[in-house]
Each structure stands twice: as structure tokens, then as C-alpha cells.
MMTF fields as JSON, N, C-alpha, C and O atoms, coordinates in Angstrom:
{
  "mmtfVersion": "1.0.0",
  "mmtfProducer": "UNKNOWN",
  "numBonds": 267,
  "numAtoms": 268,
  "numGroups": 67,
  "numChains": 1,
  "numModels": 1,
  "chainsPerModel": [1],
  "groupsPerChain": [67],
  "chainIdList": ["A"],
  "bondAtomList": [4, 2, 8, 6, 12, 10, 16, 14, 20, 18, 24, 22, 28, 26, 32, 30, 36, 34, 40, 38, 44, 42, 48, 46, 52, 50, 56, 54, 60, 58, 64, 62, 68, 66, 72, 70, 76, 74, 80, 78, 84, 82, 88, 86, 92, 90, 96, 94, 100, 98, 104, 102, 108, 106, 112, 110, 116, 114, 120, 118, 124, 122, 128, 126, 132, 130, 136, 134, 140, 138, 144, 142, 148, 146, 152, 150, 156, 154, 160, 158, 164, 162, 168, 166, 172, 170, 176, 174, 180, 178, 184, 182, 188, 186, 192, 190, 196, 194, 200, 198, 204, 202, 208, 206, 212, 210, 216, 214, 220, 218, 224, 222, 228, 226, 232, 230, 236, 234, 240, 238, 244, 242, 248, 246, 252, 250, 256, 254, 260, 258, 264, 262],
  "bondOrderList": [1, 1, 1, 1, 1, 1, 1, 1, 1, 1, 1, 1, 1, 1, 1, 1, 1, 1, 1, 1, 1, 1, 1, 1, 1, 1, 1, 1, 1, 1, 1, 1, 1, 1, 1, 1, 1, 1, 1, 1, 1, 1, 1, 1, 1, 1, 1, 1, 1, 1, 1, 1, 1, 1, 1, 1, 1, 1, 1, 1, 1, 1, 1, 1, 1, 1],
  "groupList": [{"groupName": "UNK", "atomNameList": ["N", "CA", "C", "O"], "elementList": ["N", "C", "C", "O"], "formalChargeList": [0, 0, 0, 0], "bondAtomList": [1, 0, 2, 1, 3, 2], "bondOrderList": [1, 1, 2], "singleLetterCode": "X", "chemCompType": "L-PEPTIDE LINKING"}],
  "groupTypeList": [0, 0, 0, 0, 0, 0, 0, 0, 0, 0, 0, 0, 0, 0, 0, 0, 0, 0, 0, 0, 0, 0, 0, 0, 0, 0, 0, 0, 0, 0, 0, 0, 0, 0, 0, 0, 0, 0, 0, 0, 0, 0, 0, 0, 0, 0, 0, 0, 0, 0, 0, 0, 0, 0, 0, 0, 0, 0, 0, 0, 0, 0, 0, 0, 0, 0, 0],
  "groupIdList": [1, 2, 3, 4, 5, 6, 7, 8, 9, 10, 11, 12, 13, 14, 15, 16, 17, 18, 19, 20, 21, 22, 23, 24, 25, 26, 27, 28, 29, 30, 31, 32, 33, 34, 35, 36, 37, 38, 39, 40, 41, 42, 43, 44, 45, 46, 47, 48, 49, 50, 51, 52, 53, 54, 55, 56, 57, 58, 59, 60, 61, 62, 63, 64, 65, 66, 67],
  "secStructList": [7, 7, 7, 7, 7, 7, 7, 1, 1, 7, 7, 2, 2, 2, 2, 2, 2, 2, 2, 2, 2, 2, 2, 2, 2, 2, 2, 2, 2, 2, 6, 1, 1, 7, 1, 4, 4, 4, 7, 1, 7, 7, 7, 7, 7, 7, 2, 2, 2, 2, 2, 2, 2, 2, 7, 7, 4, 4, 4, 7, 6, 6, 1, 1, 7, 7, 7],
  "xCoordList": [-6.833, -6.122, -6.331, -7.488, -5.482, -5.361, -4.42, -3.591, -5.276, -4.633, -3.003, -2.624, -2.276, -0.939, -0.898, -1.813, 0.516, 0.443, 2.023, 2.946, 1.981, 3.061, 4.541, 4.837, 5.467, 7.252, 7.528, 7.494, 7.808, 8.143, 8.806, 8.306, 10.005, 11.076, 10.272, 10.624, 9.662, 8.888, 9.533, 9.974, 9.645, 10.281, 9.36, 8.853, 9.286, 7.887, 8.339, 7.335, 9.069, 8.764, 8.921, 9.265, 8.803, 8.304, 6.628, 5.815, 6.443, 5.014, 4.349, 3.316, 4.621, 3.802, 4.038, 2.867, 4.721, 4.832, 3.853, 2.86, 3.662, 2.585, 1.168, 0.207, 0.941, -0.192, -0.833, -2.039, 0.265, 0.032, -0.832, -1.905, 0.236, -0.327, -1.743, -2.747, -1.718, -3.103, -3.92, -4.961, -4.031, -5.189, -5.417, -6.589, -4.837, -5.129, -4.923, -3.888, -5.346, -5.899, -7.214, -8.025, -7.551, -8.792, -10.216, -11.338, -9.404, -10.082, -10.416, -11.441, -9.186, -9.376, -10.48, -11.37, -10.418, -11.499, -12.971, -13.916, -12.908, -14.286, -14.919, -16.004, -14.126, -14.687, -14.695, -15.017, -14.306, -13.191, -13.144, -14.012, -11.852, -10.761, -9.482, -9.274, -8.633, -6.897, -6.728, -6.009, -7.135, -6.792, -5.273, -5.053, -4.15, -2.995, -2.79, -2.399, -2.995, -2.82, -3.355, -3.002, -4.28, -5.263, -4.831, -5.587, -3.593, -2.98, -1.78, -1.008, -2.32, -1.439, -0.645, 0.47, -0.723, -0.38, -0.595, -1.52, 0.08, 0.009, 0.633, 1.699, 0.701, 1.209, 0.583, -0.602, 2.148, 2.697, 3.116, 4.012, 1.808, 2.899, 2.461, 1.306, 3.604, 4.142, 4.412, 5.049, 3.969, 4.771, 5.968, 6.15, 6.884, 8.02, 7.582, 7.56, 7.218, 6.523, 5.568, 5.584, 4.88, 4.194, 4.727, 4.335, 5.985, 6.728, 7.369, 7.314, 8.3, 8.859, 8.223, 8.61, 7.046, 6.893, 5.797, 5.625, 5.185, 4.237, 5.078, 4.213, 6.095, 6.058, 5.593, 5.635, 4.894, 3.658, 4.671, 5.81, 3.976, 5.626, 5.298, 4.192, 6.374, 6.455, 5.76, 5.512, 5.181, 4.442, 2.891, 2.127, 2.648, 1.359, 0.255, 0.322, -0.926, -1.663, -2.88, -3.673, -3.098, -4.346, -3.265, -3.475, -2.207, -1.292, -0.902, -1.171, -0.335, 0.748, -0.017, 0.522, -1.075, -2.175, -3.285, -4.063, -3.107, -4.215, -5.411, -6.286, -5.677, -7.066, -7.69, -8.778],
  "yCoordList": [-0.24, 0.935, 1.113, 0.93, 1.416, 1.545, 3.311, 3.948, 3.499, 4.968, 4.717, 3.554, 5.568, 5.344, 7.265, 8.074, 7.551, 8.251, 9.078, 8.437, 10.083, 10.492, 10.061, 9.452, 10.537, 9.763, 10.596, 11.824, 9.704, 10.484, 9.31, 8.869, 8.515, 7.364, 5.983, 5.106, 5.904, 4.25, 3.106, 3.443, 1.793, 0.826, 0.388, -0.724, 1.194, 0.925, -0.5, -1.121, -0.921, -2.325, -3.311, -4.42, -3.273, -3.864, -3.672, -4.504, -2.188, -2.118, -2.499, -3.069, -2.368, -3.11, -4.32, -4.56, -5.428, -6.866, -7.027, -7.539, -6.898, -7.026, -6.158, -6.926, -5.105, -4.802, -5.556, -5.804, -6.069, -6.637, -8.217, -8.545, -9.183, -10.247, -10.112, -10.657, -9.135, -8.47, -8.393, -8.867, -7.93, -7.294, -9.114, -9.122, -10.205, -10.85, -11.608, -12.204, -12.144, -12.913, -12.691, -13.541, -10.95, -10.578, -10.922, -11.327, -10.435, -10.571, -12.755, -13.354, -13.294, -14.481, -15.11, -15.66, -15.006, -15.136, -14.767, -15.516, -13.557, -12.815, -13.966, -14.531, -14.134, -14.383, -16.083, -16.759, -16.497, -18.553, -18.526, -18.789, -18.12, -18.786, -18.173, -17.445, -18.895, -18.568, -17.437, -17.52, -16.336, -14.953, -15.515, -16.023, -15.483, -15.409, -16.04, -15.352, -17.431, -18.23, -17.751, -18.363, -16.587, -16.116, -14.716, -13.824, -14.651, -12.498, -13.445, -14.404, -12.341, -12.79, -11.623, -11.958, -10.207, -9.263, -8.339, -8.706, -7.186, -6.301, -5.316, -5.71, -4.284, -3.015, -2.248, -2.012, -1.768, -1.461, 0.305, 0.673, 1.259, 2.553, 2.947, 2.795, 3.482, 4.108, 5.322, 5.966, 5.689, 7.28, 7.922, 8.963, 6.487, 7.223, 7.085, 8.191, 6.243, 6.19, 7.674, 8.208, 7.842, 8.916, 10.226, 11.201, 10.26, 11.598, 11.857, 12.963, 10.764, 10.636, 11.137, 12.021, 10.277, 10.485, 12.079, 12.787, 12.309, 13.357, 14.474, 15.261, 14.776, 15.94, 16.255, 17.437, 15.22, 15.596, 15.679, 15.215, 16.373, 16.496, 15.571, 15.409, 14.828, 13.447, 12.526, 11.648, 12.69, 11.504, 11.419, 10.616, 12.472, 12.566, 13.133, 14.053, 11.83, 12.119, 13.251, 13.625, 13.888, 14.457, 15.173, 15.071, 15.839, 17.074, 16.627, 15.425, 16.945, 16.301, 15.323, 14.303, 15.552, 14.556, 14.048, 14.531, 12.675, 11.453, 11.373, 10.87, 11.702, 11.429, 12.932, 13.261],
  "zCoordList": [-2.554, -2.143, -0.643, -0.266, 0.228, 1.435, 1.629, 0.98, 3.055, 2.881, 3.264, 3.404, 3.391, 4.106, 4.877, 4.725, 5.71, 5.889, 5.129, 4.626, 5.203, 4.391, 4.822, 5.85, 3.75, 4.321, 5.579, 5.662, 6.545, 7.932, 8.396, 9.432, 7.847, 8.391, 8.482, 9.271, 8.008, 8.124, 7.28, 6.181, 7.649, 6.964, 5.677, 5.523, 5.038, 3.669, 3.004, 2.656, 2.836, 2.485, 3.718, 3.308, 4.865, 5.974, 5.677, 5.277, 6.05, 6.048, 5.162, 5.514, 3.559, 1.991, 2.529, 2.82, 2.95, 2.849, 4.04, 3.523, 5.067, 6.245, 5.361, 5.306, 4.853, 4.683, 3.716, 3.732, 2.542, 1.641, 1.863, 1.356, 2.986, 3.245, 3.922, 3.465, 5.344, 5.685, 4.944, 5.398, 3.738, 2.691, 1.69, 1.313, 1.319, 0.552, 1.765, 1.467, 3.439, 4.097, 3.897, 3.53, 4.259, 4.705, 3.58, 3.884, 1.639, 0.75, 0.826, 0.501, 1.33, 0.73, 1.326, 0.677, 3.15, 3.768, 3.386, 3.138, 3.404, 2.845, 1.595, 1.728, 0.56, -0.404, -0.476, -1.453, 0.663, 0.677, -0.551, -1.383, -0.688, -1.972, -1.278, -0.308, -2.355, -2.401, -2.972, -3.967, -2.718, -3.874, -4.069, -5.169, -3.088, -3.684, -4.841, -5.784, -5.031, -6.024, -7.312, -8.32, -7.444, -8.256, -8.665, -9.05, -8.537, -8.714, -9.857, -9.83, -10.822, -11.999, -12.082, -12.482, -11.853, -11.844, -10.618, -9.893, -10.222, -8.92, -9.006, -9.478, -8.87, -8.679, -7.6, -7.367, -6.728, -5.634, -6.247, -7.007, -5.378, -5.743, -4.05, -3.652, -3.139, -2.0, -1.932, -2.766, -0.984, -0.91, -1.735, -2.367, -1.33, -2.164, -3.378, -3.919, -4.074, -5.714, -6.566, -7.675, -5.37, -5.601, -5.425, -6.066, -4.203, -4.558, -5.4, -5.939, -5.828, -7.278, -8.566, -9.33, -8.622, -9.915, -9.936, -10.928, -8.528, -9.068, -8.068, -7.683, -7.625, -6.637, -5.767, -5.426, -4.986, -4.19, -2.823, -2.771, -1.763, -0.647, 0.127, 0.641, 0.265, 1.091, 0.948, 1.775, -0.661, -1.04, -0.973, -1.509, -0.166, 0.764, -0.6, -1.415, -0.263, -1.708, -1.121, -1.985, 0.476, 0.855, 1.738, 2.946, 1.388, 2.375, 3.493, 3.478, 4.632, 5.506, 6.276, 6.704, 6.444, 7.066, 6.343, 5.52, 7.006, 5.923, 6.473, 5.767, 7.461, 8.375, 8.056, 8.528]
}
């Protein structure tokens, strides 16, 4: 889990595909292995995912600000 900041115009599947590869370089290094080759399953929930399904405003899981 990585924080994000709430919906305010961001290219969210620009940003999931860069944070995504970011996060399974950093684990693969850490640990030397191929995590990628090793994810049989993954789930992706985003701001917009989370405003959707819970009401939360703009997605934001800690109110208009994440820090």
C-alpha cells in the first residue's frame, strides 16, 4: 500500500503503471528475485475506486490531505 493523494486531475493510470513498476523493482532488488514473474494475482484500488465504492470525497482515505 502506498499513500496517494486525493482526485485533483492526475493521469491515475499513468501514475499506477510507474508506481506499480517502481514498487516491484524496489521489492525485487531488496529481496534478488523476479517478484514480477512471481504475482499470480494483484489488486489495484485508486482514488477513483475508493470514491466509488465508499463515498469518501475525492477518494481521499485521511480527508483532503494525505500528509
Amino acid at each position: 500500500m502506498i499513500n496517494t493523494p486525493h482526485i485533483a486531475g492526475q493521469n491515475w493510470d499513468q501514475l499506477i503503471q510507474q508506481a506499480r513498476k517502481d514498487i516491484v523493482k524496489k521489492i525485487s532488488a531488496a529481496l534478488n528475485i523476479d517478484l514480477e514473474s512471481l504475482i499470480v494475482s494483484e489488486m489495484i484500488l485508486d482514488p477513483r475506486d475508493i470514491e466509488s465504492q465508499t463515498s469518501s470525497y475525492l477518494g481521499s482515505l485521511y480527508g483532503s490531505s494525505s500528509n
